[in-house]
C-alpha positions, -999 to +999 in steps of 0.1 A: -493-440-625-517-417-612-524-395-644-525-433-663-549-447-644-571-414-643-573-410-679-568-449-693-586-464-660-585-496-652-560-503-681-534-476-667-544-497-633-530-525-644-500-516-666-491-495-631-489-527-614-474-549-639-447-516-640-444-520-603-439-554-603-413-554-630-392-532-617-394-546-581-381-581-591-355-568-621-346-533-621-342-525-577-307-523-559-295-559-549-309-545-513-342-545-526-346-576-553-374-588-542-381-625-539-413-633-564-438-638-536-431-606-519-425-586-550-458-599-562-481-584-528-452-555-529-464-544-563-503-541-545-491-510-529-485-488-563-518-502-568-537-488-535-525-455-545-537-450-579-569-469-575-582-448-542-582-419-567-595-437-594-621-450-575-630-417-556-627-395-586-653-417-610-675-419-582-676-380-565-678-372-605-644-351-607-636-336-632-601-345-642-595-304-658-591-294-619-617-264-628-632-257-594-624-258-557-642-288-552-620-306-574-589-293-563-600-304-525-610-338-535-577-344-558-555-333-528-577-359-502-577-391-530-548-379-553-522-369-527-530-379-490-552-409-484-537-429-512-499-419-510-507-428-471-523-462-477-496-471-506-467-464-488-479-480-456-486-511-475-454-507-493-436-508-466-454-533-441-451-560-468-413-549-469-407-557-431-431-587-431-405-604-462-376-594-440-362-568-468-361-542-440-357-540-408-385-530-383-364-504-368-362-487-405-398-489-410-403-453-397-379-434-419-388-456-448-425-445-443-415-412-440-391-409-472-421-427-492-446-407-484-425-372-487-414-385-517-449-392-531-464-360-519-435-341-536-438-359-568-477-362-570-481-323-562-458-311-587-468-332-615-506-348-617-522-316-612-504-296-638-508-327-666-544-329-653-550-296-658-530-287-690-536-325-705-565-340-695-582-319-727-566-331-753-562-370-737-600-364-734-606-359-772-587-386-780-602-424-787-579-434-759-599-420-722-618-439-707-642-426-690-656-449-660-633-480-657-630-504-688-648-477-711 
């Protein structure tokens, strides 16, 4: 969702939400089907964590190649932390609030989100970033603010 939204901006936004919100409501354990309401402000939280680095990346003028210190430092604060953070504390919040959960699982929830995020966003986004943000760059498909 991440590497989407980076490179296809608000477009990869928004099929990353629709995505979430799909697969909330048809494709989650019978646990975890989500009644439409809930699924609906659920979905927001894959949505907090790739628009933080969207929005912070666009604006501190990143540059999505990963060349330089500064660019490694700011992907790690908006790309890994503060948006995996905010996403999987919404994520789960909205998931106590509609009674999926239990309060006293909120804690390892939060904790299996976020360690799961961190591992998956550090392995993956900065290698395609790196290694694929070239050629996505050529193509007629980056955007390279939100909508163009």
């Amino acid at each position: 969702m991440i590497l989407f939204t980076l490179w296809f901006g608000a477009y990869g936004a928004i099929a990353a939400y629709v995505g979430t919100l799909v697969g909330s409501g048809f494709f989650a354990s019978d646990r975890l089907v989500l009644h439409p309401e809930v699924a609906i402000i659920w979905a927001i939280a894959g949505l907090i964590s790739i628009l933080i680095p969207l929005i912070a990346f666009r604006t501190l003028k990143v540059d999505l190649s990963l060349e330089n210190r500064r660019d490694w430092v700011l992907f790690f604060l908006f790309g890994v932390l503060i948006n995996n953070i905010a996403g999987a504390a919404w994520g789960v919040l909205t998931l106590s609030l509609g009674n999926i959960i239990k309060t006293g699982e909120t804690a390892s929830i939060f904790s299996t989100w976020i360690i799961g995020s961190f591992i998956i966003t550090i392995h993956i986004v900065p290698f395609s970033l790196r290694y694929f943000t070239p050629k996505i760059y050529q193509s007629k498909l980056f955007v390279t603010y939100y909508w163009e």
